[in-house]
Phi, psi and omega in degrees: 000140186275200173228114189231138203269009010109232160207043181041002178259024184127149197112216153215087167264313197272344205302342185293338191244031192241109181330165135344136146337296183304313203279339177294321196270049186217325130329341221256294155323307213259339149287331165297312183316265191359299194289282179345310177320285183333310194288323177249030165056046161293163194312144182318325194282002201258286154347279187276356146314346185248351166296334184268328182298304197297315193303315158332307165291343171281323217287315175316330186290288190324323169295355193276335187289323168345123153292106167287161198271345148320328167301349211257005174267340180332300208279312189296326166315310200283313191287337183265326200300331171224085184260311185297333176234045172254331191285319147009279200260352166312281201299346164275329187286289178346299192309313228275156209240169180284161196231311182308131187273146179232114175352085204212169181272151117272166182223200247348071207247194204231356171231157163118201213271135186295107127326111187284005187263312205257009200270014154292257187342319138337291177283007184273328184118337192272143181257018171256049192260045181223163168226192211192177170242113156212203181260131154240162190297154204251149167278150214307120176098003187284161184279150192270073207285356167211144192278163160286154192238139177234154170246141190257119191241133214261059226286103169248038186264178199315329186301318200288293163324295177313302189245061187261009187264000167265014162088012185251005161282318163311300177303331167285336169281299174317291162332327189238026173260297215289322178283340179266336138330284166359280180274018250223102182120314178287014170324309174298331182254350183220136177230118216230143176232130175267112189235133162257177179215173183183208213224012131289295221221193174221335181223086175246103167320058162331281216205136223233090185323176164075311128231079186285174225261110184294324188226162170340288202302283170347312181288303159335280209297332175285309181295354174271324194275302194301337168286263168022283188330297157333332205245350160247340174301141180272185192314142147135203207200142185202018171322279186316303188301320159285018151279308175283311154314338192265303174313316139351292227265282203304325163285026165284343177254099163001133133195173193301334152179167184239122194256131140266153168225141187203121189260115162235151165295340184068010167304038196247336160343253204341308194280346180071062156269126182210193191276337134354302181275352168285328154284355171292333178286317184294329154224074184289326165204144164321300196295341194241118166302108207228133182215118176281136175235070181307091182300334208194188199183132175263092175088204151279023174337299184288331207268334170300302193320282172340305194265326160295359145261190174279122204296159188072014190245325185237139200225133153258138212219065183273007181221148189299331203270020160270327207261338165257003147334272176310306169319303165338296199280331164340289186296306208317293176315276208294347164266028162276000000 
């Protein structure tokens, strides 16, 4: 099944970045080893030697992926189809203000440390000669001393691919053309990591805060590798740990506030996902703000999944021009 870039409805728009015939069915083999590996539980060295074939076989999938300047009409097609709505959120990034409070003295409090300014005012009787250390709110338009930082976490497991013909690998490709479009000149207020997950990985690296994708041609390459992906990961599901890695992840660092966004198909019935393990996601840490987003949907999954959490944390999103909507109101909330 393709990925088709487009309007999902058919052609061979995907075909460059989808292997070789050869590496597919060779890709093909080393997963069946793989699973068969599993099944019948063989020795560990064994396991991971067919774990080292398939990771070989990506990476060879990845040289294939390298942008030729015939490509660069690729990227403007995927760039223009939301053009409309990168200029959107371009304009919410621009607004939103610093958030983080910042430390300071205050004074004319009635505990805390004797302000030497005020000990005339004392002997006088007033008792509010003392200041303290605490936080204020930083004021409106104060300059941001540390950036936001967010993580986009990317659902590329096989359903996304398997059942792409309802647009939701297209809304997902598109979706991360429109954040890396986006944020692009905003480097000083945001640092931002593009992550896939599958029923392979929990951490698959798009794009790195700190070095996020600089040009076309970068940009092109994430989104080729997030189709790619679809088309070789095997089964399975790894939706939560990557969430829970990422929330972890992201407060090893300072910053002016910390976001997860985490995009799923909403396939999770199977895995015995429910909504339960999902507010377990939502509050998972105080510091970090998490929000969810079902791009796609088996049935009503989603929109169940959806209405059994806390309104304003899980969105169902089934048309691209819904999604920077949903960002909009995400960042708004979270810098109040």
């Amino acid at each position: 099944m393709k990925a088709y870039f487009r309007d999902g409805k058919g052609g061979d728009e995907a075909s460059d970045v989808l292997p070789s015939l050869a590496e597919a069915v060779l890709i093909d083999e080393v997963s069946r080893e793989l699973k068969q590996v599993v099944k019948d539980e063989v020795p560990p060295d064994i396991a991971s030697a067919a774990k080292a074939a398939k990771e070989a076989a990506w990476q060879r999938v990845l040289e294939k992926l390298k942008m030729s300047e015939g490509d660069m009409q690729t990227y403007r097609e995927y760039r223009d189809a939301v053009a409309r709505e990168i200029r959107e959120l371009r304009v919410v990034l621009e607004s939103l203000e610093a958030k983080k409070n910042e430390r300071q003295w205050l004074n004319n409090k009635d505990v805390g440390d004797i302000d030497d300014r005020r000990l005339i005012d004392g002997l006088t009787g007033d008792r509010n000669i003392y200041r303290l250390r605490g936080e204020v709110p930083p004021e409106p338009g104060s300059f941001q001393a540390l950036p936001k930082r967010l993580y986009f976490l990317f659902d590329l497991s096989m359903s996304m691919s398997r059942y792409s013909m309802d647009g939701r690998l297209l809304r997902s490709l598109q979706s991360a053309v429109m954040i890396m479009e986006s944020f692009k000149g905003f480097e000083n207020k945001y640092e931002y990591s593009i992550l896939g997950h599958s029923g392979d990985t929990d951490d698959l690296v798009l794009a790195r805060e700190g070095a996020q994708p600089a040009n076309d041609r970068e940009r092109l390459l994430v989104v080729r590798k997030m189709n790619a992906h679809t088309e070789i990961c095997d089964s399975g599901d790894n939706t939560l740990r990557a969430c829970q890695k990422a929330i972890q992840q992201i407060v090893e660092r300072d910053a002016d506030e910390h976001v997860v966004f985490l995009l799923s198909d909403a396939n999770l019935d199977q895995y015995g996902i429910g909504s339960d393990d999902l507010i377990r996601l939502l509050n998972q840490d105080k510091r970090v703000r998490v929000f969810i987003l079902f791009i796609g949907s088996i049935g009503d999954q989603a929109i169940r999944l959806a209405e059994a959490c806390p309104a304003g944390q899980v969105f169902v999103a089934l048309d691209t021009k819904e999604i920077p909507k949903i960002l909009k109101q995400c960042l708004l909330f979270v810098s109040q």
